[in-house]
C-alpha positions in Angstrom: -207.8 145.5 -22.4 -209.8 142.3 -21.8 -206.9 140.0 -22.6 -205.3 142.3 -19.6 -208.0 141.4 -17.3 -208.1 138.1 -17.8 -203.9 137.4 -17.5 -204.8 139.0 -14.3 -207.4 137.1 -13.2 -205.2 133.6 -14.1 -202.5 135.0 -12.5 -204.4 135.9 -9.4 -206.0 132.8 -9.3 -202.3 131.1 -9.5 -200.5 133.4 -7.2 -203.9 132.4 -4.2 -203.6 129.0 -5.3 -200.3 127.8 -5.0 -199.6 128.6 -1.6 -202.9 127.1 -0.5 -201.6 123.6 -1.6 -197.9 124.3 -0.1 -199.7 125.2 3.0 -201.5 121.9 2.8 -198.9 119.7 1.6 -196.4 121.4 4.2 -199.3 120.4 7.2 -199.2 116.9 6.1 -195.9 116.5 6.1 -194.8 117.9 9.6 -192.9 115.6 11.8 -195.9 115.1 14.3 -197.7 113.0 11.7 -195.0 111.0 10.8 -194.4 110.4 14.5 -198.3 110.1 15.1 -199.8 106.5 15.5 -202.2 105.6 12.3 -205.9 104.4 13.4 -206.8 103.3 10.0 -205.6 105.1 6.9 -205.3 108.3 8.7 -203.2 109.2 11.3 -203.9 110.0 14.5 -202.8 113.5 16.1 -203.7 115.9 19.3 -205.4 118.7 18.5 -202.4 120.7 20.0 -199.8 119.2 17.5 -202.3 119.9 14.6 -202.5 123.4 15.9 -199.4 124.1 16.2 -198.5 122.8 12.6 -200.8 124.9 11.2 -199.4 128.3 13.5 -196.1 127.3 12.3 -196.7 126.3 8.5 -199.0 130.0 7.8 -196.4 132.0 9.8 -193.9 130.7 6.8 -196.6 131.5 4.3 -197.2 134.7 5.8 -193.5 135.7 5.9 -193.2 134.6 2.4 -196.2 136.6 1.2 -194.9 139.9 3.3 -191.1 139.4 1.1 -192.8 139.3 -2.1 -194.8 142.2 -1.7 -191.1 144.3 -0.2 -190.1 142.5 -3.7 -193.2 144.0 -5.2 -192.8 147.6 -3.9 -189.2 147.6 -5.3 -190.0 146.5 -8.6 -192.9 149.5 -8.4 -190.1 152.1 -7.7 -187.9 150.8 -10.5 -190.9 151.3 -12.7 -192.0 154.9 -11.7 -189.0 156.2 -11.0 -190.0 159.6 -12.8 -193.3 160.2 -11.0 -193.0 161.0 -7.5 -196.6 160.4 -6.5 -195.8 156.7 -7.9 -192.4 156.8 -5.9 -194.3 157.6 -2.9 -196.8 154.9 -3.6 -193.8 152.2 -3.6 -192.4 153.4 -0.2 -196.1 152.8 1.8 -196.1 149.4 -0.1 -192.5 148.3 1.5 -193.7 150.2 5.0 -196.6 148.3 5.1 -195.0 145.3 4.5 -192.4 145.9 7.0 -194.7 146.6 9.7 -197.0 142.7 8.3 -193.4 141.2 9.0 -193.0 142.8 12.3 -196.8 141.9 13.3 -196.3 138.6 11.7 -193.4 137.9 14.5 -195.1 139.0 17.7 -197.9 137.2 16.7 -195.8 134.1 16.6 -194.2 135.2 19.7 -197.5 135.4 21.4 -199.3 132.1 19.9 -195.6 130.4 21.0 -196.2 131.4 24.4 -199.7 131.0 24.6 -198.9 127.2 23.9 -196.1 127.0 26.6 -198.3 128.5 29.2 -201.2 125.8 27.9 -198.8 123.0 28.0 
């Protein structure tokens, strides 16, 4: 049981901290940096274009996240098929992931806007 708990805990850990560096390799690596004049070692940006690099990159993230857990709630099914209570556990695990994706894209839609009308 403690060997359980702590192949949990590592993969936790993993799955919270891979995406972290994605998130922060994919922010350097946007096209307004490598566009962006360099004032030293660093390179210069607006505040807008960093926001909007970060809006864009976690809306990825965030979209990824929401397929794994769909992913997730399928493999949970598969497992349990003989238990309904277990069945039904699956199916609010995919809803509620369906409903992060569809919150997930008017919140893009609204931060997209919200920049437009700013610019």
């Amino acid at each position: 049981m403690k060997v359980w708990k702590i192949k949990t805990k590592v993969f936790l850990s993993t799955v919270l901290t891979v995406p972290t560096l994605l998130f922060a390799k994919a922010v350097c690596a946007t096209s307004a940096i490598v566009d962006a004049p360099t004032g030293g070692v660093l390179p210069v940006l607006e505040p807008e274009k960093v926001f909007e690099g970060l809006i864009f990159n976690s809306i990825l993230i965030l979209g990824g996240v929401a397929t794994l857990v769909i992913i997730y709630g399928g493999y949970w099914i598969l497992t349990h098929g003989d238990n309904n209570t277990e069945i039904e556990k699956g199916k609010k695990i995919i809803t509620y992931a369906v409903v992060g994706i569809i919150v997930i894209a008017l919140a893009a839609t609204i931060v997209k806007f919200a920049l437009e009308v700013i610019k």
